[in-house]
C-alpha positions as CSV (number, residue, x, y, z in Angstrom):
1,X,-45.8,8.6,-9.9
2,X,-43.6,5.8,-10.4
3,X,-42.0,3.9,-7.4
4,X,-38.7,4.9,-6.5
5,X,-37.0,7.3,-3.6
6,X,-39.5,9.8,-2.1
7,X,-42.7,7.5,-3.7
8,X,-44.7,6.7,-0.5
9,X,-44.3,3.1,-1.1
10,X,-40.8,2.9,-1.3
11,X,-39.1,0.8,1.2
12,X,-35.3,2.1,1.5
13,X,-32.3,-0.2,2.2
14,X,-29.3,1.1,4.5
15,X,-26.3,0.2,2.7
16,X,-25.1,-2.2,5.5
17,X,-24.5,-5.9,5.9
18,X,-27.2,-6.3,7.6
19,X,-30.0,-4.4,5.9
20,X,-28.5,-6.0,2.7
21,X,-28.7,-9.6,4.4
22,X,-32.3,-8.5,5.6
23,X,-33.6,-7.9,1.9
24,X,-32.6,-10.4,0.4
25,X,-33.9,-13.9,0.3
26,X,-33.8,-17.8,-0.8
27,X,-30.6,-18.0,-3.3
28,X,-29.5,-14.3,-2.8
29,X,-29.2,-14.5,0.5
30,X,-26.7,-17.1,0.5
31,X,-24.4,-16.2,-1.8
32,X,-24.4,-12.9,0.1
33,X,-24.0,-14.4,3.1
34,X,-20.8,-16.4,1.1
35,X,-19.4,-13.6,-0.4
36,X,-19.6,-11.3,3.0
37,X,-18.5,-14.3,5.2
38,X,-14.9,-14.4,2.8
39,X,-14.8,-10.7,2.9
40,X,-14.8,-10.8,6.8
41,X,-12.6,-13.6,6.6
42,X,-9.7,-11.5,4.0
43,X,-10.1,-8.7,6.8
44,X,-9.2,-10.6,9.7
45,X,-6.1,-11.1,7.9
46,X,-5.0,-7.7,6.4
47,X,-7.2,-5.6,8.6
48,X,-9.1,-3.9,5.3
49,X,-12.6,-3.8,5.6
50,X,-12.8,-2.3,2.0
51,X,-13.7,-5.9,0.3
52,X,-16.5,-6.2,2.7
53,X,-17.8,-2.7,2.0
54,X,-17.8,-3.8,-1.8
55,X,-19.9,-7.0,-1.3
56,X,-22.5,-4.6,0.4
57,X,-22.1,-2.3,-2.2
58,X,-22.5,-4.9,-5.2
59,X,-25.6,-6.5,-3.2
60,X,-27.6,-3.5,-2.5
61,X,-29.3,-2.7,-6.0
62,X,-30.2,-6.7,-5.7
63,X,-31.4,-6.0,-2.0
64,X,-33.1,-2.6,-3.1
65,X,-35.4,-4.3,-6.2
66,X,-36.2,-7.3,-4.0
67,X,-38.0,-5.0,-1.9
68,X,-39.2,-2.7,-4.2
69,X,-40.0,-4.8,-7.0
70,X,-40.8,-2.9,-10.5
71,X,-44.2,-3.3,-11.2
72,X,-43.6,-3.2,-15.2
73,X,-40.9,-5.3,-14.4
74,X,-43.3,-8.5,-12.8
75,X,-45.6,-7.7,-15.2
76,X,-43.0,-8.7,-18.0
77,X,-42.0,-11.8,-16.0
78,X,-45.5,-13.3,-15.4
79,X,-46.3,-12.8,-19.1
80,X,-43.3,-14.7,-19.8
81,X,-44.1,-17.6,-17.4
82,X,-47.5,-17.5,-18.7
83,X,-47.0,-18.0,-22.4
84,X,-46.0,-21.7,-21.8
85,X,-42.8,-21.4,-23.7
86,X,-40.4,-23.8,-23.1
87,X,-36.8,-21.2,-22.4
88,X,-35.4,-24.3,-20.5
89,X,-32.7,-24.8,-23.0
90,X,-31.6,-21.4,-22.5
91,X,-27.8,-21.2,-21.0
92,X,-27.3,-19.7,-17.5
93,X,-25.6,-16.3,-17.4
94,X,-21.4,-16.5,-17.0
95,X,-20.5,-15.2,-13.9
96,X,-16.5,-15.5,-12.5
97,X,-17.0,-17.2,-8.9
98,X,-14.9,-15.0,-7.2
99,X,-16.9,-11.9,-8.1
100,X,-18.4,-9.9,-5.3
101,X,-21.6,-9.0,-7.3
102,X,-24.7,-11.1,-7.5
């Protein structure tokens, strides 16, 4: 049985600020905690709580595989690590800075 919803090792994620917050770790983390902090912030102003609902929303896949990491998945990563390639010169992903998603 593959790990997901109903497995018995699946650890589920409320999709709330702080569950979200909770899950997430190191880098993550932070930029959550920026991106939820400006939300908050924006609603203080205009009284819509809808941008903060979307940070949680766009963080909690990220929150829900750091807990409940893909087994394939690692397996993949620590072959990659292992191999002694050199991906250094590999550009980081484009993101736009004032996304709410990780």
């Amino acid at each position: 049985m593959r790990l997901g919803p109903g497995h018995p090792d699946w650890v589920d994620v409320a999709k709330t600020g702080p569950a979200v917050w909770a899950a997430l770790d190191g880098e993550a983390r932070s930029r959550f905690e920026e991106l939820f902090r400006a939300a908050l912030a924006q609603a203080a102003e205009d009284f819509d709580l809808a941008p903060v609902q979307e940070v949680v929303h766009a963080w909690w896949p990220m929150a829900i595989l750091g807990v409940n990491p893909d087994p394939e998945v690692e397996a993949e990563i620590k072959r990659f690590r292992d191999s002694g390639e050199d991906f250094s010169l590999l550009p980081p992903p484009i993101r736009d800075e004032d996304e709410a998603r990780p």
